[in-house]
C-alpha positions, 0 to 999 in steps of 0.5 A: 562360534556357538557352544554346542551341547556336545561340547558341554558335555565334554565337562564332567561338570555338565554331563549331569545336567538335563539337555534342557539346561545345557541348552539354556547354558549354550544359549548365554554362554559368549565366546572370548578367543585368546590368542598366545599370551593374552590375559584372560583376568587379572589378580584383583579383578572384580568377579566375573561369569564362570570360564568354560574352556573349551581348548587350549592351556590357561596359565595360573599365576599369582605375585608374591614378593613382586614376582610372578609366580606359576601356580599352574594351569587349566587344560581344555576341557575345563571350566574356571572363575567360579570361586570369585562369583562363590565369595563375591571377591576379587579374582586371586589368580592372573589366568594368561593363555599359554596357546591360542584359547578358545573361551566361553563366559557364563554370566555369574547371575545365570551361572548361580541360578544354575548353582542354585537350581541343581543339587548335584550340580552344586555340590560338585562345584563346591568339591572343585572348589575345595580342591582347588582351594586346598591346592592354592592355600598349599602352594603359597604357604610353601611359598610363604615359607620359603619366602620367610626363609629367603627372607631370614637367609638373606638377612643372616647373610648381611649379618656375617658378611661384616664380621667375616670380612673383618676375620679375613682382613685380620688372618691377612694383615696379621701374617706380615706383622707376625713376619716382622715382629719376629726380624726385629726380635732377630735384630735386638736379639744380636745386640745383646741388650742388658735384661732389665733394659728388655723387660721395661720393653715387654712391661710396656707391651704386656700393659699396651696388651690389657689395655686393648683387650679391655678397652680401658681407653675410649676414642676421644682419650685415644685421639688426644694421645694420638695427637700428643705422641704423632707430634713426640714422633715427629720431632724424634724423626720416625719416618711415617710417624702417622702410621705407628701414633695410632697403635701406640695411643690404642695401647695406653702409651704415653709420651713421658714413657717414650722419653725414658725408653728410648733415651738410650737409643737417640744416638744410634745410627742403626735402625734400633734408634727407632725400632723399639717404638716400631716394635710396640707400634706392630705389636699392638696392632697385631693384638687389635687384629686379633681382637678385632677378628675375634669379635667377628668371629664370635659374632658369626658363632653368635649367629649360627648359635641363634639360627640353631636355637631359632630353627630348634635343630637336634631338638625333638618337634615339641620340646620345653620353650624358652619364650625370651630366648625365642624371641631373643633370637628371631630379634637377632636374626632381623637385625638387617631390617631393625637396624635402620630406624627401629627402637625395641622396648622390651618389657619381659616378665621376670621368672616365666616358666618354660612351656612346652610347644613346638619351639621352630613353630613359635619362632615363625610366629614371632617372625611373621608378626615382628616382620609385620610391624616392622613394614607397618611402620615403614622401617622407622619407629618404635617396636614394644615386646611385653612379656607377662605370666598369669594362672596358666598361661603367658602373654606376648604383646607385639606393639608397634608405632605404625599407622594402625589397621582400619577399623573395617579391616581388623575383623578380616586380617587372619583370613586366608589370603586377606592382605592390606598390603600391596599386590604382589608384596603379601601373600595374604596368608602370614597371619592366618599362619600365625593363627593357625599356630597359635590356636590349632597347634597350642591351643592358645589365644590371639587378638588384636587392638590398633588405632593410628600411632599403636597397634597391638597383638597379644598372644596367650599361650598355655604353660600346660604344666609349669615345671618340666616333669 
């Protein structure tokens, strides 16, 4: 079917131009028809002419994080495919029919000549342009966001699950101990044992108590009086003897101890003639229990208190930044994907002044970069962040040991929607947000150096005041 001039002038677009050249238009323009489904251009095509359609939905898509994500749709009349004849780029979006289409394609060459013949016709494309520049930019930053936020949130996620299953195990395993350390107390209780007798008990319990809490003995001194003490038991005759060496070893007991303890007890015929040993043997294991949940539980407070400061919560938009503690965080908060081969080198300045800044902004900078660098290096190499102090500003330097950025790429990477990265594995927009921050929002500085094995980002941001006043 031939495109009439009736049905250009359906299109704010065309009903500025002369019935001429909407003839001129009808002429060269070559109908595509879509069926339900069909793909009109794909994310990286190369350009092509300018879409004009003419019924039907056309959806808007783009990959991010390797999933699809709707950014929208066109509904007929309307025209599209104009930006990537403009920048002589590829196509940034995948344009699938929603319903059977009817299309028609405008070559680019006569699309720009009309462009270039028709002042008005120019600038309203250009408004259509920026509008839907605007409207794209908008929604992937917030997806980019969000995607950081995912990204954080999952991370913070691994990060607690460890420390909180070791709480809970420690709340479930110590109930039963408590249970039975306190029969036995009931038990010893009804034999009236002489005091001093009871208080070489408890000397040795409180000693096995300090020496767990603070770690006066390593594994491997650990495992040899496991060793010496599984094999005192055995010969004792202690049931499970296995399950009780190990506590006893952790709190620092030794064999000549358990001689002269337990000399009295040897000729007992009840269950006192070994629960003394059992007795220490729970005790410290309860104290390790409590030790170990304690841990997790101020790993978990260290977390929450690091995504606090990170997020820079009850705290004003712009506020005095610490630049270490900033970074401190973000390196807290990315343990999931450094742990795995990543060496960090600090370098920090001694004595940096406080700046004043948009702390939560600052934070997604060093996020965006170190996450970056990370993927640069495939999750294995060494990761260097400098800090330094000069007139008025200060410096951060984010170095990695990856494979470095193309020389003809470097003058292109905090463009908008320019990406090195696979499609659908960068959004093309977290160094332009960095730039943004840096530069809009702080008035600073940020360049970039890299060759194969190095590459560098420097930061220079100004104190804008060296002491809080």
């Amino acid at each position: 079917m031939v495109l009439c001039t009736e049905e250009l002038q359906t299109l704010e677009l065309f009903k500025i131009l002369p019935q001429s050249r909407l003839e001129w238009v009808c002429d060269r323009a070559s109908e595509v028809k879509l069926s339900k489904g069909e793909i009109l251009v794909s994310e990286n095509d190369p350009p092509r002419g300018l879409f004009i359609l003419m019924s039907g939905k056309m959806g808007i898509t783009r990959h991010s994080d390797g999933v699809e994500m709707p950014l929208g749709q066109h509904t007929a009349p309307e025209f599209l495919g104009e930006i990537p004849i403009l920048t002589d780029e590829p196509i940034m979006v995948n344009l699938r029919a929603l319903n059977d289409c009817r299309v028609y394609e405008l070559p680019a060459a006569d699309f720009l000549e009309l462009l270039h013949q028709c002042r008005e016709f120019e600038v309203t494309v250009f408004r259509a342009v920026q509008t839907r520049l605007r409207g794209l930019e908008s929604f992937i930053r917030n997806r980019e966001k969000m995607a950081a936020l995912g990204t954080m949130s999952a991370g913070l996620a691994h990060e607690l699950n460890n420390p909180a299953a070791a709480l809970v195990r420690a709340l479930k395993d110590v109930t039963p101990a408590l249970l039975e350390l306190q029969r036995m107390n009931l038990v010893y209780g009804q034999h009236q044992v002489d005091e001093e007798h009871t208080e070489k008990w408890l000397k040795i319990r409180d000693n096995g108590y300090d020496t767990i809490n603070h770690d006066k003995l390593d594994p491997m001194a650990i495992a040899d009086r496991e060793e010496e003490i599984l094999d005192w038991l055995e010969d004792y005759g202690v049931e499970n003897a296995w399950n009780i060496a190990e506590p006893l070893a952790a709190g620092g007991v030794e064999v000549k101890t358990l001689d002269i303890i337990m000399e009295r007890w040897r000729d007992d015929t009840t269950e006192l003639r070994d629960m003394g040993i059992r007795w220490l043997a729970v005790s410290f294991d309860v104290m390790s229990t409590i030790k170990n949940g304690l841990r997790g539980a101020e790993r978990i407070s260290e977390l929450v208190q690091s995504m606090k400061s990170y997020s820079h919560l009850d705290r004003g938009a712009q506020q005095w930044v610490d630049i270490h503690q900033g970074l401190e965080d973000t390196i807290k908060l990315m343990t999931f994907k450094l742990k795995h081969g990543v060496e960090i080198r600090r370098c920090y300045g001694e004595n940096l002044p406080e700046i004043l800044a948009y702390g939560s902004e600052l934070n997604q900078v060093w996020t965006n970069l170190i996450d970056n660098a990370i993927d640069a290096m495939n999750e294995k190499g060494i990761l260097e962040i400098s800090t330094s102090h000069f007139k008025d500003s200060l410096k951060v330097e984010i170095t990695d040991s990856g494979a470095g950025i193309p020389d003809d790429v470097q003058s292109r990477i905090f463009e908008p929607f320019f990406t090195t990265k696979g499609v659908g594995k960068g959004t093309g927009l977290g160094l332009d947000v960095v730039r943004r921050i840096v530069e809009n929002r702080h008035h600073g500085t940020i360049s970039l150096e890299s060759q194969p094995g190095k590459t560098t980002f420097k930061i220079c941001l100004p104190i804008a005041g060296c002491e809080k006043g």
